[in-house]
N, C-alpha and C positions, 0 to 999 in steps of 0.2 A: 464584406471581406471574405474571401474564399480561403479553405485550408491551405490552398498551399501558399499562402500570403503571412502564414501564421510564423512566428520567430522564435526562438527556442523560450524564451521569456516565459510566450504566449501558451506552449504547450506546457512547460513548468508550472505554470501559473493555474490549469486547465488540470493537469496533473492535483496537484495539491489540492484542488479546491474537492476533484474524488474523493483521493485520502483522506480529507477532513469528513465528507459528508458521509463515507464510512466507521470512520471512527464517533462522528457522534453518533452514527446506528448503534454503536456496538454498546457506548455507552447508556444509551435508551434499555438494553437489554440485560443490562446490569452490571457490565465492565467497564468499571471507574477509572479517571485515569489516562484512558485511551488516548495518544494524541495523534495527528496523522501522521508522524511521523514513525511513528509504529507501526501502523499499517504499512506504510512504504516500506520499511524496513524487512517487514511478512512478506510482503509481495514479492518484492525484488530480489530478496532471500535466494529464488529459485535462480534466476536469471545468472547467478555470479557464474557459473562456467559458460552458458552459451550466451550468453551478454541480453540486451534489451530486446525485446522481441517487436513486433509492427503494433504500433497503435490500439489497433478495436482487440487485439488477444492484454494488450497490458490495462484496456479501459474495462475488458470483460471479466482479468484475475481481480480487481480491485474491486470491480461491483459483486463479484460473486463468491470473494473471502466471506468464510463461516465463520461463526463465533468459535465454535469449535479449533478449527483451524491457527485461528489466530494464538487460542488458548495454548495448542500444540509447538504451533513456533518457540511462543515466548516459554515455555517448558523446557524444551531441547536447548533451546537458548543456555536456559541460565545455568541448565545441567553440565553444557558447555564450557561453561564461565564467560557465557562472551556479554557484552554492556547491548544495551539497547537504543546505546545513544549513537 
């Protein structure tokens, strides 16, 4: 099956299964907790003005979110007051 065969399901599905294998990174590293959809939520964080970027830049922010980073989000977040859910 070639990518462009692939259905929005398929890349959700492809999507998430990143953000998970991120988030258990993060939890290996000592943040408990993590779920992917926290991760998604950091990542895509950025995108909300210029919308979803092409594929290999949104498969490259996911694999290359820092602990750091993430730490950062969820801080500004809550200083915020915004939910994580």
């Amino acid at each position: 099956m070639g990518m462009e065969e692939l259905d929005e399901q398929d890349w959700d599905d492809a999507i998430e299964m990143l953000c998970q294998s991120k988030a258990d990174e993060l939890v290996l590293v000592g943040y408990e907790h993590v779920t992917s959809k926290d991760v998604w939520n950091c990542v895509s964080h950025k995108y909300e003005k210029e919308g979803i970027p092409p594929l290999h830049k949104l498969v490259n922010d996911i694999l290359s979110l820092k602990a750091t980073s993430f730490m950062n989000y969820l801080t500004m977040s809550a200083l915020r007051g915004s939910t994580f859910e």
